[in-house]
N, CA, C and O of each residue as an XYZ file, in Angstrom:
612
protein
N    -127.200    -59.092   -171.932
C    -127.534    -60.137   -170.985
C    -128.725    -59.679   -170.127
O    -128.935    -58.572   -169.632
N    -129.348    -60.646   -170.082
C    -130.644    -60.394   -169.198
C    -130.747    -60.436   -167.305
O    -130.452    -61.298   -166.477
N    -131.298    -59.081   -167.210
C    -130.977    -58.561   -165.296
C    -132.217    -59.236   -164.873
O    -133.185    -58.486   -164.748
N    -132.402    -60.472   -164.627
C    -133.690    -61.452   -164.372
C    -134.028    -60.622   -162.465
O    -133.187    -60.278   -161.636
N    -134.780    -60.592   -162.426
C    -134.877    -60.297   -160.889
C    -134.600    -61.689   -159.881
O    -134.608    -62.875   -160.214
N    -134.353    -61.071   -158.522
C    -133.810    -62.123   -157.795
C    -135.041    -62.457   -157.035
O    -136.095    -62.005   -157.481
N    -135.067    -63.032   -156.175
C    -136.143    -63.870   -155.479
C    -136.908    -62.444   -154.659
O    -138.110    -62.225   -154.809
N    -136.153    -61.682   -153.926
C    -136.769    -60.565   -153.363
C    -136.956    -59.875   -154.259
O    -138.093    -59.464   -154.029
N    -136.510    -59.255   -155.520
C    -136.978    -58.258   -156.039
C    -138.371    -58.430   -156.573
O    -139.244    -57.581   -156.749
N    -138.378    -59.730   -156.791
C    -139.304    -60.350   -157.847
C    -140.802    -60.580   -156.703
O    -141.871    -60.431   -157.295
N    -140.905    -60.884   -155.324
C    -141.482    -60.893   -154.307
C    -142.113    -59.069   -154.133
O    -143.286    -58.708   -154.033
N    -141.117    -58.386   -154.144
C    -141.749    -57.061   -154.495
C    -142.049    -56.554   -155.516
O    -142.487    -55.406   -155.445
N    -141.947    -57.119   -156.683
C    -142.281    -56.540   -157.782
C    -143.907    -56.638   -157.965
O    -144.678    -55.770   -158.376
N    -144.293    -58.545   -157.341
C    -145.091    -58.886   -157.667
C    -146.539    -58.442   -156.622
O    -147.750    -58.596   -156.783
N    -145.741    -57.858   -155.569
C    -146.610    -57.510   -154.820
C    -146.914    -56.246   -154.963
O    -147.966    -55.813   -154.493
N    -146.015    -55.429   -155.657
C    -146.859    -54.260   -156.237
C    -147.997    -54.414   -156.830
O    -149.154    -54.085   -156.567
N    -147.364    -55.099   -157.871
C    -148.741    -55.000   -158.906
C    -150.077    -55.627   -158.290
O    -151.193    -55.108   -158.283
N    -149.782    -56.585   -157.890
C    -151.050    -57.105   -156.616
C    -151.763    -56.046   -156.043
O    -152.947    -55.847   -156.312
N    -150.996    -55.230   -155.128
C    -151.425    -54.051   -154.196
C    -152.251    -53.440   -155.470
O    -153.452    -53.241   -155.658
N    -151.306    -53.272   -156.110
C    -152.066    -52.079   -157.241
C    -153.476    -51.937   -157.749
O    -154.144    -50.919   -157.930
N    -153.902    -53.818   -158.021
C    -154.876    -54.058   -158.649
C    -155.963    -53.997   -157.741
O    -157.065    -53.502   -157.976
N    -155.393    -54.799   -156.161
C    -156.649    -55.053   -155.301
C    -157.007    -53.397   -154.836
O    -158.131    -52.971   -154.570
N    -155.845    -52.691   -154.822
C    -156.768    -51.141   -154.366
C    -157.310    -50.384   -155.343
O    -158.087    -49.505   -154.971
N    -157.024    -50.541   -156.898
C    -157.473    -49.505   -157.826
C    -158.943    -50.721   -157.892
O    -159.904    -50.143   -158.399
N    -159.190    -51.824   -157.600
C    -160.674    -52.352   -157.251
C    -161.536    -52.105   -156.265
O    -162.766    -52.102   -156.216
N    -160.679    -51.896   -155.472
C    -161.497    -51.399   -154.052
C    -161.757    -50.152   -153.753
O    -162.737    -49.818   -153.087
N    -160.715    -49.183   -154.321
C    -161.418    -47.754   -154.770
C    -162.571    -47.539   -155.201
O    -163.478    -46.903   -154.664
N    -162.543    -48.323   -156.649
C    -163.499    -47.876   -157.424
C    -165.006    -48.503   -157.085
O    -166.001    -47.918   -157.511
N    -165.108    -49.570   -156.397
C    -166.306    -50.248   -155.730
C    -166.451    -49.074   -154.539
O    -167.594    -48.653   -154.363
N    -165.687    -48.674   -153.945
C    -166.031    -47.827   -152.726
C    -166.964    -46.810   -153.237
O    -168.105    -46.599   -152.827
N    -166.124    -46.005   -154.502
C    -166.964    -44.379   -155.210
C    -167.530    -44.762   -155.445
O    -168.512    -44.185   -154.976
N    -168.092    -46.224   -156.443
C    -169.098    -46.663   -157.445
C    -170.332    -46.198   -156.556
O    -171.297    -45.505   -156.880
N    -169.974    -46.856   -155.194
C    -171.154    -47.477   -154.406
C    -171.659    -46.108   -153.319
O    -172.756    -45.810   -152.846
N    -170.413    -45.539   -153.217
C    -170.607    -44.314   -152.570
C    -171.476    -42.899   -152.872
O    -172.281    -42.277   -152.179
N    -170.908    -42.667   -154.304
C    -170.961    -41.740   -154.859
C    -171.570    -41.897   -156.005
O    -172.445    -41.031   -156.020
N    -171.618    -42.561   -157.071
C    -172.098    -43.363   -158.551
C    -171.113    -42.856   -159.173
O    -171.468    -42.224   -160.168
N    -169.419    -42.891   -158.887
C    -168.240    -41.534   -159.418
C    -167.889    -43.164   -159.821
O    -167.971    -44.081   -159.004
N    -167.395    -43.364   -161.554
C    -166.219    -44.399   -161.422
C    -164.585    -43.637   -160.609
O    -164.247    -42.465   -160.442
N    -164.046    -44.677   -160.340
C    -162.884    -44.085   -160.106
C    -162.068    -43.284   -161.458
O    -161.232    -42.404   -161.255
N    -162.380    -43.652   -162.563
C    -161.959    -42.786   -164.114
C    -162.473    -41.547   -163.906
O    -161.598    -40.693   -163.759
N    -164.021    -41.004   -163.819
C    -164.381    -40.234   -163.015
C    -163.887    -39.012   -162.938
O    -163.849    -37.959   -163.575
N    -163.310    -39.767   -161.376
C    -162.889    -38.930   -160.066
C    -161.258    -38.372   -160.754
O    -160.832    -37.217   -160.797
N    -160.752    -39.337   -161.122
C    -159.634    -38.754   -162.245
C    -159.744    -37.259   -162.542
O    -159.355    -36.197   -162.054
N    -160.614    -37.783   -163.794
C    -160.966    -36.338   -164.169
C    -161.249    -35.156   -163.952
O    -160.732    -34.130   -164.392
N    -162.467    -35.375   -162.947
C    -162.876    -34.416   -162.091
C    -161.745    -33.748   -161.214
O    -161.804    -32.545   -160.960
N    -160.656    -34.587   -160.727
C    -159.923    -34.135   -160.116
C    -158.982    -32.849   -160.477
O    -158.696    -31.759   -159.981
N    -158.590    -33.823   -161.931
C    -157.874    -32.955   -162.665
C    -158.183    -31.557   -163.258
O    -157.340    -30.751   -163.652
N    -159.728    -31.378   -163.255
C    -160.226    -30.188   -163.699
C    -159.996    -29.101   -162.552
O    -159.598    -27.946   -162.703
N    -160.426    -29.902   -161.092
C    -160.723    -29.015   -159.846
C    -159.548    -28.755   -159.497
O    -159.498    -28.293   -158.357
N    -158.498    -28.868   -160.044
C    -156.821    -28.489   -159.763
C    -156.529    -27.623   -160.072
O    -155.546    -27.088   -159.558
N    -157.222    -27.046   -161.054
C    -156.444    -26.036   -162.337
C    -157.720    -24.645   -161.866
O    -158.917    -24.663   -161.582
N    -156.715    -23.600   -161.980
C    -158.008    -23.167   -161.376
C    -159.117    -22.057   -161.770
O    -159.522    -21.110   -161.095
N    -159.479    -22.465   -163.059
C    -160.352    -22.052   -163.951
C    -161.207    -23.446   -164.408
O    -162.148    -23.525   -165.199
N    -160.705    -24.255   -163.816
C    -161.443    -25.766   -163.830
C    -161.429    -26.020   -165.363
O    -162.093    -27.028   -165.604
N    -160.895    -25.450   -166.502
C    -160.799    -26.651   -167.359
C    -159.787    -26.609   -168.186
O    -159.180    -25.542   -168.093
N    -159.348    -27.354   -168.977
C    -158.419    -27.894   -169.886
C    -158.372    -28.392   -170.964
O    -159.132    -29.350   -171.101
N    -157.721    -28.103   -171.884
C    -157.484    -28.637   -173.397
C    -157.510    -30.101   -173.020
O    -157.026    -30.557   -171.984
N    -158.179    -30.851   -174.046
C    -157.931    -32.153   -174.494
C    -157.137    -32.910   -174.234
O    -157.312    -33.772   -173.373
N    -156.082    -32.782   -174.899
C    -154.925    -33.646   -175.180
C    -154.160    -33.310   -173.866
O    -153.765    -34.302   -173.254
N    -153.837    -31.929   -173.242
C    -153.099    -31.839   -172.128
C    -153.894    -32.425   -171.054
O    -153.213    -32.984   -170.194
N    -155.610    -32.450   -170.813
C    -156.087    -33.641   -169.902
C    -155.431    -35.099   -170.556
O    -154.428    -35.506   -169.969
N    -155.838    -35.781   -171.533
C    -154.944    -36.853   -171.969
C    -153.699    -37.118   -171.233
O    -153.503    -38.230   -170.744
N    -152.775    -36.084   -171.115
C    -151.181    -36.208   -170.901
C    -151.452    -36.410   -169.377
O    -151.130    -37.420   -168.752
N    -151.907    -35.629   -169.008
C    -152.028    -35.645   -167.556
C    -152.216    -36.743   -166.761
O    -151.587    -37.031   -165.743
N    -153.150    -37.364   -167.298
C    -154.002    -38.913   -167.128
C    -153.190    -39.864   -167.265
O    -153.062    -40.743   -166.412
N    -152.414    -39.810   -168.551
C    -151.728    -40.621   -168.902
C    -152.750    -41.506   -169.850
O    -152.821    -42.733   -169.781
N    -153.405    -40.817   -170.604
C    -154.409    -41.750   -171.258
C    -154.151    -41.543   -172.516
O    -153.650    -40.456   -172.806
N    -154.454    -42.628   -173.700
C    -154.510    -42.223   -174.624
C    -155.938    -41.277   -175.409
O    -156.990    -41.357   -174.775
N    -155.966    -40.508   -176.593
C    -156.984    -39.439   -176.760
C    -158.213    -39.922   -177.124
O    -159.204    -39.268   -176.799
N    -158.345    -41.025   -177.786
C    -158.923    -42.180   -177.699
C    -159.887    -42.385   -176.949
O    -161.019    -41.905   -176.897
N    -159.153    -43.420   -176.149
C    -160.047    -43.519   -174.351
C    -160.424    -42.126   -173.810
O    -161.542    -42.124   -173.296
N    -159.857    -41.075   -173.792
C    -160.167    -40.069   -173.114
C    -161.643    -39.283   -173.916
O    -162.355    -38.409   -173.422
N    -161.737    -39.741   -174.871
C    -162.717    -38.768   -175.738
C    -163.906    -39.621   -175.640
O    -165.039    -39.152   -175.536
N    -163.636    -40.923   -175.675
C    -165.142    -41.867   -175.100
C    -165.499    -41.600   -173.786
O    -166.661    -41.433   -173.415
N    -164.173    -41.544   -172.833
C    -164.770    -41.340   -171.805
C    -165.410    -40.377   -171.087
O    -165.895    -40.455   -169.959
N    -165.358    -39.285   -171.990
C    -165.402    -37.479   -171.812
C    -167.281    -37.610   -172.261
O    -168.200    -37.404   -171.469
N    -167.415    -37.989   -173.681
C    -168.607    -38.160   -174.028
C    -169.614    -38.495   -172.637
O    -170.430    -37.775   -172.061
N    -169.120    -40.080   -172.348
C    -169.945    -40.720   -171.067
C    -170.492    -39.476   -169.687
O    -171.466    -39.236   -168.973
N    -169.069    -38.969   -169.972
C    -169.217    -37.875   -168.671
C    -170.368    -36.289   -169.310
O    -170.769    -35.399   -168.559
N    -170.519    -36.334   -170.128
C    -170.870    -35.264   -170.823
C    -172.208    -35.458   -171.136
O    -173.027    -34.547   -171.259
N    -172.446    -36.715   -171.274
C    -174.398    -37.398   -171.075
C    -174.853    -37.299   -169.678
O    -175.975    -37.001   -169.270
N    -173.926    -37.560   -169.099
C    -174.493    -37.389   -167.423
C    -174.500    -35.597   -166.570
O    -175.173    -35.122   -165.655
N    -173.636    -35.167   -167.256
C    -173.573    -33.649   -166.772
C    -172.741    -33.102   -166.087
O    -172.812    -32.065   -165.428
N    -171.732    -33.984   -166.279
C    -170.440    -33.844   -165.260
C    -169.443    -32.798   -166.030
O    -168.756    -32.005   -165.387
N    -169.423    -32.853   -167.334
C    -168.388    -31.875   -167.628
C    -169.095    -31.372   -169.152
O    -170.063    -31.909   -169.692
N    -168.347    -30.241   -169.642
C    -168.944    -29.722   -170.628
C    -167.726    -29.749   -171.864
O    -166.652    -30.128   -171.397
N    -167.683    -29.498   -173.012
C    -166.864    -28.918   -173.961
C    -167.171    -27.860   -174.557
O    -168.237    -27.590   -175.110
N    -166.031    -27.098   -174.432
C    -166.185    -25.919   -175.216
C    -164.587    -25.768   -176.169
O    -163.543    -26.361   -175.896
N    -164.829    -24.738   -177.389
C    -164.187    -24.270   -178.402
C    -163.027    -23.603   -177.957
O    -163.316    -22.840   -177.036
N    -161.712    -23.587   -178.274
C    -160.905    -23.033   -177.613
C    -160.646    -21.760   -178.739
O    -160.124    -21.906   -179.844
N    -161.155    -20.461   -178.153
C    -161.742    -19.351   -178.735
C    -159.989    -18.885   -179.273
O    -159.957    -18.390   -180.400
N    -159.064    -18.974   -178.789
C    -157.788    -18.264   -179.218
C    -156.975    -19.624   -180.365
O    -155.752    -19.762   -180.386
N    -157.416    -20.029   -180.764
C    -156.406    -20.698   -182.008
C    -157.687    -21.614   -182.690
O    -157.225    -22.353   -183.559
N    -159.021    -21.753   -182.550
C    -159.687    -22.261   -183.207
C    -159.581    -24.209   -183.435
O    -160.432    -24.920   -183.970
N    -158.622    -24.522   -182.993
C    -158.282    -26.112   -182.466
C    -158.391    -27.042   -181.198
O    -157.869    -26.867   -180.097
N    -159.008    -27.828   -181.523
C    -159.108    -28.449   -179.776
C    -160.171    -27.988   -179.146
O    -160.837    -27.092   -179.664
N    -160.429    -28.405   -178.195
C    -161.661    -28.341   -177.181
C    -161.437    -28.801   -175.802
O    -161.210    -29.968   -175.483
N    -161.548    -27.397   -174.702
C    -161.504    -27.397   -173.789
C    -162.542    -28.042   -173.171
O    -163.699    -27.746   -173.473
N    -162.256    -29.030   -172.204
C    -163.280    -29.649   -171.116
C    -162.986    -29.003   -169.887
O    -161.981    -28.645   -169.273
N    -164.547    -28.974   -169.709
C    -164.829    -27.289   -168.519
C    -165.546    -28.469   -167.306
O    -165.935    -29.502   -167.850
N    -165.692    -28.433   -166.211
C    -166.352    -28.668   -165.287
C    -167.320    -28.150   -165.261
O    -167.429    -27.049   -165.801
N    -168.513    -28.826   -164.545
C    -169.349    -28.113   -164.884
C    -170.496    -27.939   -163.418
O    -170.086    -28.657   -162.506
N    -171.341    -27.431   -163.168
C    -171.792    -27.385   -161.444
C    -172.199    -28.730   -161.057
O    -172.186    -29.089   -159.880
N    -172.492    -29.341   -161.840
C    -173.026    -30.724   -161.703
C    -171.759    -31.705   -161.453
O    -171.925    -32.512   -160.539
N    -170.699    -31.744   -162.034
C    -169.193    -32.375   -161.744
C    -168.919    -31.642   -160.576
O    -168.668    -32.308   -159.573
N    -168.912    -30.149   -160.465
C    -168.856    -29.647   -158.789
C    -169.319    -30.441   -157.568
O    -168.617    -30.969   -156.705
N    -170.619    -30.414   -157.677
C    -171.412    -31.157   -156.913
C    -170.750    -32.699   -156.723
O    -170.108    -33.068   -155.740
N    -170.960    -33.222   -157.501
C    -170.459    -35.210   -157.121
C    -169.256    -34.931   -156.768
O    -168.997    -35.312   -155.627
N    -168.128    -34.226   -157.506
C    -167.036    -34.444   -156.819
C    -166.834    -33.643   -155.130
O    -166.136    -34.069   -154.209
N    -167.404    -32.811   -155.140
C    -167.422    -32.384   -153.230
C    -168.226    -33.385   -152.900
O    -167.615    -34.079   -152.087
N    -169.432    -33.881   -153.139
C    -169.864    -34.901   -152.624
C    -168.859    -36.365   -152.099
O    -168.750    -36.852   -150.974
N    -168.341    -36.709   -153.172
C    -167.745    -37.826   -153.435
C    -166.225    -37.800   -152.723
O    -165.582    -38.848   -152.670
N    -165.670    -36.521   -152.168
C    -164.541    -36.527   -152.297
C    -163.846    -37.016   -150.681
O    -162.753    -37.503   -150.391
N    -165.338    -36.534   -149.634
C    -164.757    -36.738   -148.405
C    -164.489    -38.693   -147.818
O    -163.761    -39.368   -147.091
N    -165.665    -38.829   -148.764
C    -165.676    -40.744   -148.501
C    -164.231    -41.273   -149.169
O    -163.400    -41.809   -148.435
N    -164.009    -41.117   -150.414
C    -162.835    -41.571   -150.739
C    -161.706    -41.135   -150.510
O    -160.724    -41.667   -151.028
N    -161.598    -40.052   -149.670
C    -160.185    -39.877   -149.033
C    -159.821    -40.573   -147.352
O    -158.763    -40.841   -146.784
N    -160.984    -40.662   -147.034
C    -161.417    -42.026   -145.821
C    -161.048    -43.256   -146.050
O    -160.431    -43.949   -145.241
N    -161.507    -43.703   -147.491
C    -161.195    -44.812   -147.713
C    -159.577    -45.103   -148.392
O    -158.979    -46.175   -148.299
N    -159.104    -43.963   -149.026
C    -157.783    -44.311   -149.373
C    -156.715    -44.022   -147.660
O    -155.532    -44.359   -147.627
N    -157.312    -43.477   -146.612
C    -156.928    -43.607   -145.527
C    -156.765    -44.977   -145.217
O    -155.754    -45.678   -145.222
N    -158.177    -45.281   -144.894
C    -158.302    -46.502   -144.166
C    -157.353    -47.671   -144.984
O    -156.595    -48.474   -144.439
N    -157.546    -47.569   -146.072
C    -157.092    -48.775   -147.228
C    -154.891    -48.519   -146.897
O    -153.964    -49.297   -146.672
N    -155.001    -47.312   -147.031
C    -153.230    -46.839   -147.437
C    -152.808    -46.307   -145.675
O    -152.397    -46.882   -144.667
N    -152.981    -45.669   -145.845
C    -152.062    -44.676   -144.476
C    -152.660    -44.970   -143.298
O    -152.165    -44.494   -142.276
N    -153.553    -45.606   -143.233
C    -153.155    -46.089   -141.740
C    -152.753    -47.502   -141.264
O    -153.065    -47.959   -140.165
N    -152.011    -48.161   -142.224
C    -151.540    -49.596   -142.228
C    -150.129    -49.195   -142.041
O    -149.287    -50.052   -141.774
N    -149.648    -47.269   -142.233
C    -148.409    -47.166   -142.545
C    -148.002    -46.149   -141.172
O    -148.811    -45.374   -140.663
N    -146.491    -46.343   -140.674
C    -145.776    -45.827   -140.019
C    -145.478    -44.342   -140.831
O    -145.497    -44.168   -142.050
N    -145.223    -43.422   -139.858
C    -144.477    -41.494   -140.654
C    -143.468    -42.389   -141.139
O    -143.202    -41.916   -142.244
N    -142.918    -43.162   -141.011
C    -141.582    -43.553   -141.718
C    -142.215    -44.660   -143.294
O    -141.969    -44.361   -144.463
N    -142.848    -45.625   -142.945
C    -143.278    -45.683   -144.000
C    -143.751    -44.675   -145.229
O    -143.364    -44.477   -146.381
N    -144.709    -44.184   -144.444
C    -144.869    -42.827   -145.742
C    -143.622    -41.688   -146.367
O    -143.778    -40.953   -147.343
N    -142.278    -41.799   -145.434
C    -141.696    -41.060   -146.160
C    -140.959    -41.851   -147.079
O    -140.314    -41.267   -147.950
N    -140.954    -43.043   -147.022
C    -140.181    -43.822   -147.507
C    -140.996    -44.624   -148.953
O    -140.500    -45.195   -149.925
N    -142.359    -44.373   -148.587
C    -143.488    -44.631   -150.405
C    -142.939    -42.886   -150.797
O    -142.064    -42.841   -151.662
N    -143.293    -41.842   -150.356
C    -142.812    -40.783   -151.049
C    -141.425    -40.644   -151.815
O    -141.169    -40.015   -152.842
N    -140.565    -41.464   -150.959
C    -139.026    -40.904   -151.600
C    -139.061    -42.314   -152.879
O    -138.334    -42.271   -153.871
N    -140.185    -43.670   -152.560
C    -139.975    -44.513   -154.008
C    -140.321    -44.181   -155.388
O    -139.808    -44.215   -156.506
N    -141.749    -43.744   -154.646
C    -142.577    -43.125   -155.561
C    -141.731    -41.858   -156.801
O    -141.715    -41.904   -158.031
N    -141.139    -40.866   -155.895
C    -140.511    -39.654   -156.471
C    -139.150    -40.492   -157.057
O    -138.675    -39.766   -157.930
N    -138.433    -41.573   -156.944
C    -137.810    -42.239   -157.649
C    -137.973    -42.756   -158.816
O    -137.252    -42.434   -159.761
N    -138.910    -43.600   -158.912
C    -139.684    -44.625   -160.259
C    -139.869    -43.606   -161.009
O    -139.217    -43.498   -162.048
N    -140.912    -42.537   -160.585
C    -141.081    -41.485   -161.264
C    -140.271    -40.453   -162.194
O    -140.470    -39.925   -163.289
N    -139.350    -40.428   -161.304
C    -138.018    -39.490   -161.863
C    -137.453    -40.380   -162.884
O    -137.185    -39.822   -163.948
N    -137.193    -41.730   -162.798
C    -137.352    -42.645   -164.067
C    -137.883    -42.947   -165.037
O    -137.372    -43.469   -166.028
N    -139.100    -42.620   -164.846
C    -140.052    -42.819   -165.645
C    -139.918    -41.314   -166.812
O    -139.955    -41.409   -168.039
N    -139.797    -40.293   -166.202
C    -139.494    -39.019   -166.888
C    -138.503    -38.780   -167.775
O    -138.530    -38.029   -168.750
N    -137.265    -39.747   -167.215
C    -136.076    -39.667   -168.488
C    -135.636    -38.807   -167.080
O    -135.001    -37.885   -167.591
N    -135.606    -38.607   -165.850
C    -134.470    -37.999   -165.091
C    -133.473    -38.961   -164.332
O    -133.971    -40.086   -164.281
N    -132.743    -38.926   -163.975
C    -132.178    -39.697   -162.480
C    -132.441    -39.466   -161.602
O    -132.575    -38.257   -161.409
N    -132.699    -40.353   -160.486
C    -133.720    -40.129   -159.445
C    -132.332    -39.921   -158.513
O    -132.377    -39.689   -157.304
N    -131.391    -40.016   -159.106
C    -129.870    -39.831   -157.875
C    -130.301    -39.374   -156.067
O    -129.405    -39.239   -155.234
């Protein structure tokens, strides 16, 4: 039998995805315009400047992203004409190809990084109460824990 949502759930469901769309647009117009970073990008870049030899196998950037290898390998190219990241050979098993950051992805992303954390301010956390934010943290770490195959109990 089908768990149809009720009038409120369905009011928040729909306003997620709303929220979702109008800020992953307004992000990416902010960096576009800020920085010339798409927000896909800044993704990446992010994900490199995390790790801290700055780069990563392929497919485990893929996983990370949540992208398929696909999209990720067109979009790696794009980044790789402009000078943002490099590939290299992964010297211990001869398979795959590590994407390295590169000084030029250094650069835009310190550039790029102080405006869009302003703007995911201005846009997110300061519309929100300390209680609001603990309360997107404890949803967030819920859905998530769902999403993983755990119980978010």
């Amino acid at each position: 039998m089908t768990r149809w949502l009720d009038e409120r759930e369905q009011a928040a469901w729909r306003g997620l995805l709303r929220m979702q769309a109008r800020l992953q647009g307004e992000l990416h117009r902010r960096l576009q315009a800020g920085s010339g970073l798409s927000l896909t990008d800044f993704d990446v870049l992010v994900a490199l400047t995390d790790r801290p030899d700055e780069r990563c196998r392929v497919l485990e950037l893929a996983a990370l992203l949540e992208w398929e290898k696909s999209r990720l390998s067109h979009h790696l190219a794009r980044m790789q004409k402009r000078g943002l990241v490099a590939r290299e050979e992964c010297d211990d098993d001869g398979r795959g190809n590590y994407v390295v950051l590169t000084g030029a992805g250094r650069v835009a992303i310190e550039a790029a990084a102080p405006g869009h954390v302003e703007t995911v301010r201005e846009l997110v956390f300061d519309a929100l109460s300390d209680d609001d934010v603990a309360a997107l943290a404890r949803i967030t770490a819920a859905v998530q824990a769902r999403l993983d195959g755990r119980d978010p109990g």
